[in-house]
RODRENTOR-388950 format. One line per field, with one value per residue: residue number from 1; residue in one letter; x, y, z of N, C-alpha, C in turn. Coordinates in pm, 1 decimal, always signed. Atoms other than C-alpha are relative to their C-alpha. Last residue first. Example, Ala and Ser with C-alpha at 12.3 -4.5 7.8 and 13.67 -1.06 7.14 Angstrom:
2
n = (2 1)
res = (S A)
n.X = (-82.0 +89.0)
n.Y = (-119.0 -119.0)
n.Z = (-6.0 +0.0)
ca.X = (+1367.0 +1230.0)
ca.Y = (-106.0 -450.0)
ca.Z = (+714.0 +780.0)
c.X = (-77.0 +90.0)
c.Y = (+109.0 +120.0)
c.Z = (+73.0 +0.0)
This chain:
110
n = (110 109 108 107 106 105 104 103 102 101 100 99 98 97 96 95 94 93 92 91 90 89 88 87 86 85 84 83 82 81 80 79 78 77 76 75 74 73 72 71 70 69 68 67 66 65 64 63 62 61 60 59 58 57 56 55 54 53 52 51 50 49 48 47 46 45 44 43 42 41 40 39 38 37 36 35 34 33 32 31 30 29 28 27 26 25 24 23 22 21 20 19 18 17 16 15 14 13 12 11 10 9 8 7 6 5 4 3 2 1)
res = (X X X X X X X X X X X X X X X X X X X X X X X X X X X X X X X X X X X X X X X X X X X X X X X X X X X X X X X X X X X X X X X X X X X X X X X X X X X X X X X X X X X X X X X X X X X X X X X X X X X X X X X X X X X X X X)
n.X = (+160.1 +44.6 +86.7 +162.3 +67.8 +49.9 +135.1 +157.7 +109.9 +98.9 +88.7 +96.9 +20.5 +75.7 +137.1 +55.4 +41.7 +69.3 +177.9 +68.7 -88.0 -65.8 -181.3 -148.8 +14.5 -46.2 -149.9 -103.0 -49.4 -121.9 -121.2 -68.8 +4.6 -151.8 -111.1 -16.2 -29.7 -171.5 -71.5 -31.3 -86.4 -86.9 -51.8 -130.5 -31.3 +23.7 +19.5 +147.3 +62.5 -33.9 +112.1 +110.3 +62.8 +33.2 +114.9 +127.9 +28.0 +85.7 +170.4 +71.0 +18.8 +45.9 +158.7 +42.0 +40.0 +110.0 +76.3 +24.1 +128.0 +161.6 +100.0 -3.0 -119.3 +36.9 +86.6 -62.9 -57.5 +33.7 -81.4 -133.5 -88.5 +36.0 -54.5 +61.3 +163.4 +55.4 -4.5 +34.0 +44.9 -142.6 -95.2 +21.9 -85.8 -200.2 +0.0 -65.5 -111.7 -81.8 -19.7 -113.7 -91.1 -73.8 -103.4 -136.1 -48.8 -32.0 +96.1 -86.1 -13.3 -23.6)
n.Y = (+10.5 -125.2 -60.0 +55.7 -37.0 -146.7 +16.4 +106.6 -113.9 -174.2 +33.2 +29.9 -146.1 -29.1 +42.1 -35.1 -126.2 +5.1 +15.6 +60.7 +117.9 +42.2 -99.1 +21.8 +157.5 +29.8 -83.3 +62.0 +122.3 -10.0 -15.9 +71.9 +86.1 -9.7 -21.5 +131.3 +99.0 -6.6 +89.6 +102.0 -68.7 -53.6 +164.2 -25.5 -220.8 -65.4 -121.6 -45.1 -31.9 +70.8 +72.3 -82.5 +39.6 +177.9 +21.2 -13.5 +94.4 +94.6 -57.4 +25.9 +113.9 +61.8 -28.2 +101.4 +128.3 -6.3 -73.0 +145.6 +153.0 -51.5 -126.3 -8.9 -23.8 -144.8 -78.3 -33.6 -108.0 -123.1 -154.0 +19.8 +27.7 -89.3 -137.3 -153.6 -60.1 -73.5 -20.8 -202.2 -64.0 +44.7 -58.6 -138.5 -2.8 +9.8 +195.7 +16.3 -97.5 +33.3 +160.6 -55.6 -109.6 +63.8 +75.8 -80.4 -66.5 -90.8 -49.6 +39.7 -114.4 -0.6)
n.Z = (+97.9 +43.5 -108.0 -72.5 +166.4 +11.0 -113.3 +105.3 +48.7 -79.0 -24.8 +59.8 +85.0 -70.5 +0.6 +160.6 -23.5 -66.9 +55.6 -93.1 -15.5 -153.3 -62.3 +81.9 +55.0 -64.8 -4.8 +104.0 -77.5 -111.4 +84.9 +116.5 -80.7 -62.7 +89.6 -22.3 -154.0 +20.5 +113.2 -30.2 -81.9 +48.5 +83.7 +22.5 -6.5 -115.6 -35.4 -46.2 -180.2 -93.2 +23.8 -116.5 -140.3 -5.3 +78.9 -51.1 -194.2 +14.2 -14.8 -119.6 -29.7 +41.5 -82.3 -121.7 +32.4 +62.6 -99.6 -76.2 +78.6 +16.2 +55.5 +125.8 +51.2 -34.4 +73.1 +101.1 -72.1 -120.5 +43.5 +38.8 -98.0 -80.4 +37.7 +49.0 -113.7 +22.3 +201.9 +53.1 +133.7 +50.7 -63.4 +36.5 +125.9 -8.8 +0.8 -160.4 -9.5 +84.7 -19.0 -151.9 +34.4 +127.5 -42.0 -80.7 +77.2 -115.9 -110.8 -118.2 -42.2 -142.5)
ca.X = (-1389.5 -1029.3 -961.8 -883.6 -591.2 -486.3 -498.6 -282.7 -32.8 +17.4 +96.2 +310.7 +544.0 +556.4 +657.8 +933.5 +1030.2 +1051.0 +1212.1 +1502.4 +1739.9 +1481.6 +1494.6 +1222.3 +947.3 +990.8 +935.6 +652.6 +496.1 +529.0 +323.2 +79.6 +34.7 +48.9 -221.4 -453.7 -406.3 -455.0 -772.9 -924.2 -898.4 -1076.8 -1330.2 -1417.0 -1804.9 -1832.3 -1716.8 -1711.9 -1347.5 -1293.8 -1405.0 -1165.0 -916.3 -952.5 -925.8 -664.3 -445.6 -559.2 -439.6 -102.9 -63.0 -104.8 +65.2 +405.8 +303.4 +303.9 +596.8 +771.2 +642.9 +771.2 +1118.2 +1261.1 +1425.0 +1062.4 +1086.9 +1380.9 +1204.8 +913.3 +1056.2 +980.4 +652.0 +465.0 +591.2 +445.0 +544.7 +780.4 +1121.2 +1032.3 +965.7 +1075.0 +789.1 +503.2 +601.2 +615.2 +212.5 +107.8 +5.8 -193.3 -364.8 -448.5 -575.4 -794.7 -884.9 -981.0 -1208.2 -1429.4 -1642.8 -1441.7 -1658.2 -1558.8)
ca.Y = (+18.9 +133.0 -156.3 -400.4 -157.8 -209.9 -604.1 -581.6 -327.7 -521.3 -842.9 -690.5 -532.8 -908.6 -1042.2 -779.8 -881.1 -1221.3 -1156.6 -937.3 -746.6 -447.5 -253.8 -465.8 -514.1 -119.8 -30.5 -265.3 -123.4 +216.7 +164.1 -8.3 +217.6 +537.8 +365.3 +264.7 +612.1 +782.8 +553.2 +662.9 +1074.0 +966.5 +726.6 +1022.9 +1114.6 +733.0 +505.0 +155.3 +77.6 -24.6 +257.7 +438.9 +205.8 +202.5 +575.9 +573.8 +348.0 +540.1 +885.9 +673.9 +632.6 +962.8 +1105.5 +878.6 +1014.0 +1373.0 +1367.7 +1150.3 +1440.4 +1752.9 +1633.4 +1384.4 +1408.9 +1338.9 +1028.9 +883.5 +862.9 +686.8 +468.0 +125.2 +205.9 +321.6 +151.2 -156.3 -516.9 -654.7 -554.0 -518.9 -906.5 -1023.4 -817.4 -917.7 -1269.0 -1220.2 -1122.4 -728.3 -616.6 -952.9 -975.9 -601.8 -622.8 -911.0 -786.3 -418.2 -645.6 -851.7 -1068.4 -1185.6 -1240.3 -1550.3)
ca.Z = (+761.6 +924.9 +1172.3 +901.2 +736.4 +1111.0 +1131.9 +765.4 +932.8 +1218.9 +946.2 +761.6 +1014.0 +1202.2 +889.3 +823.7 +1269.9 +1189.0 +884.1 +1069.3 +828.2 +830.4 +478.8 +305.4 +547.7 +574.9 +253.0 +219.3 +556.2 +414.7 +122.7 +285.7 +569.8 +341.3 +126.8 +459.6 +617.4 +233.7 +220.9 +550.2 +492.3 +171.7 +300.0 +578.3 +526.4 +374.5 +105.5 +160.2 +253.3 -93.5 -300.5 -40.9 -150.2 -552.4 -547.2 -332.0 -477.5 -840.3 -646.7 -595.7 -953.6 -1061.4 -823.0 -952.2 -1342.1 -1199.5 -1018.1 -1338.7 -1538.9 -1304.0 -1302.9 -1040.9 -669.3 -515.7 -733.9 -584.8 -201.0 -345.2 -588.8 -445.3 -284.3 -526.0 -779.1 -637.1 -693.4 -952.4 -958.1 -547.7 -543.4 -167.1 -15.7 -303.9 -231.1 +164.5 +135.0 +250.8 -110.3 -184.8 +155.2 +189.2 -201.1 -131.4 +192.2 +41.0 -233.3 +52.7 -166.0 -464.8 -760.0 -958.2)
c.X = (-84.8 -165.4 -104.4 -124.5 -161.3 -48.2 -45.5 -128.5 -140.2 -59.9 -98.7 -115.8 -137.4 -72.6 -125.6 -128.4 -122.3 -76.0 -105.9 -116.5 -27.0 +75.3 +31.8 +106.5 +136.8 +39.5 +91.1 +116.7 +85.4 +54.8 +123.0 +87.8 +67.0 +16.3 +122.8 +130.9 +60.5 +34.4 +181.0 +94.0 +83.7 +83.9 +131.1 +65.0 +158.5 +59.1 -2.4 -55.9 -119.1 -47.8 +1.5 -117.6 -100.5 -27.6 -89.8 -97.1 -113.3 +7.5 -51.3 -143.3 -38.7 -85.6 -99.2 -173.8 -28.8 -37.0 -128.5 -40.0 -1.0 -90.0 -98.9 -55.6 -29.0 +150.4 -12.7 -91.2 +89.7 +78.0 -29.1 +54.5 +149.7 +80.7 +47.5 +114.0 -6.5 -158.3 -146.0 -3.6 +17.0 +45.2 +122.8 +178.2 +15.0 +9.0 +159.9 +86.2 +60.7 +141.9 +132.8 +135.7 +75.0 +116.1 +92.0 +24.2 +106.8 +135.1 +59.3 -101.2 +63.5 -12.0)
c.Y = (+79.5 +11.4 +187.7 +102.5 -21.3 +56.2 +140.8 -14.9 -58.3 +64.5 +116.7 -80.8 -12.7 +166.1 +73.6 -72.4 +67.5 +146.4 -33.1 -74.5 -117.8 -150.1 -90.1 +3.8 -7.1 -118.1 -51.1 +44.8 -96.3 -137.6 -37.1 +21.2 -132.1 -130.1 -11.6 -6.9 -157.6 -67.9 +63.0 -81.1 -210.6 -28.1 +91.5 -83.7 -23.5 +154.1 +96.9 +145.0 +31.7 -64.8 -149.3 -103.9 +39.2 +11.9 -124.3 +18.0 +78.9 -81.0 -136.2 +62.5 -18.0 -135.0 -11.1 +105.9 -57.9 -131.9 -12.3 +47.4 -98.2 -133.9 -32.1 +121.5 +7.9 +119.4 +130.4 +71.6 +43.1 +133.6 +102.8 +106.4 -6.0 +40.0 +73.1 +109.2 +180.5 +17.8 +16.0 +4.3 +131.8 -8.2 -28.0 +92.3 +155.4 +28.3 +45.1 -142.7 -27.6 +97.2 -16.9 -105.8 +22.5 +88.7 -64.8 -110.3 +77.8 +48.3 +153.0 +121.8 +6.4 +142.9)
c.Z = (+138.8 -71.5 -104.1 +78.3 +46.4 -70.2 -10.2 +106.4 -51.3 -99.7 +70.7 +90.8 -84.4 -67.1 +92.1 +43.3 -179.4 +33.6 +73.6 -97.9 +107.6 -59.6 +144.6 +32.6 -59.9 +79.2 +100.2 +4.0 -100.9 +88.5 +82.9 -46.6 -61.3 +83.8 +58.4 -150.1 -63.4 +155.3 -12.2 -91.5 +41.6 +83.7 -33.3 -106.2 -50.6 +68.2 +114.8 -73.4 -75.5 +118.3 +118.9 -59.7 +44.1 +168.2 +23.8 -46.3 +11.6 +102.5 -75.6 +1.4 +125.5 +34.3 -75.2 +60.1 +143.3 -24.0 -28.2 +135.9 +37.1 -54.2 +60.8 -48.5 -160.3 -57.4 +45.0 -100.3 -180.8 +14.2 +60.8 -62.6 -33.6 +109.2 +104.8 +11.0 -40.1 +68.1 -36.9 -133.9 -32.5 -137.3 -39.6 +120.9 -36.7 -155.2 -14.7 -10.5 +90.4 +26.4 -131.9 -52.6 +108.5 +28.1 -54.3 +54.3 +73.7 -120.6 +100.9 +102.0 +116.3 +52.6)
């Protein structure tokens, strides 16, 4: 099965309720964020690691192009941040609505 559109896959899976009501086990990235900038040097290193393979993967993604870079940390931080913040509001109308904006806006970046 080849999947056609690869950054909707990936919007679609990172942006979905299960992935929001799963932190154990969704992304890193997102779920240790603010406790990682508090660690040594090697778990600093491991988390920028992992987000340089997000953007890696996104920019391939989006296409390439002059800016794919400048576009992939946009659609990273966007992602990351909309999981974070999905999580923390006590509203799920509102969490859904979070995920969804960012998922039309990820859209707008190709």
């Amino acid at each position: 099965m080849t999947i056609r559109d690869p950054l909707a896959a990936f919007v679609d899976w990172y942006l979905s309720a299960e992935h929001r009501d799963d932190p154990g086990a969704g992304c890193s990235v997102a779920a240790l964020g603010d406790d990682v900038r508090r660690g040594d040097g090697r778990l600093r290193s491991a988390y920028r690691e992992q987000v340089e393979r997000y953007l890696e993967n996104v920019e391939r993604f989006l296409g390439g192009g002059e800016d794919a870079r400048r576009r992939a940390i946009l659609a990273v931080s966007a992602l990351a941040g909309a999981i974070v913040l999905s999580r923390a509001v006590d509203d799920e109308a509102l969490s859904d609505e979070i995920l969804s904006a960012v998922s039309e806006g990820i859209s707008e970046l190709r």
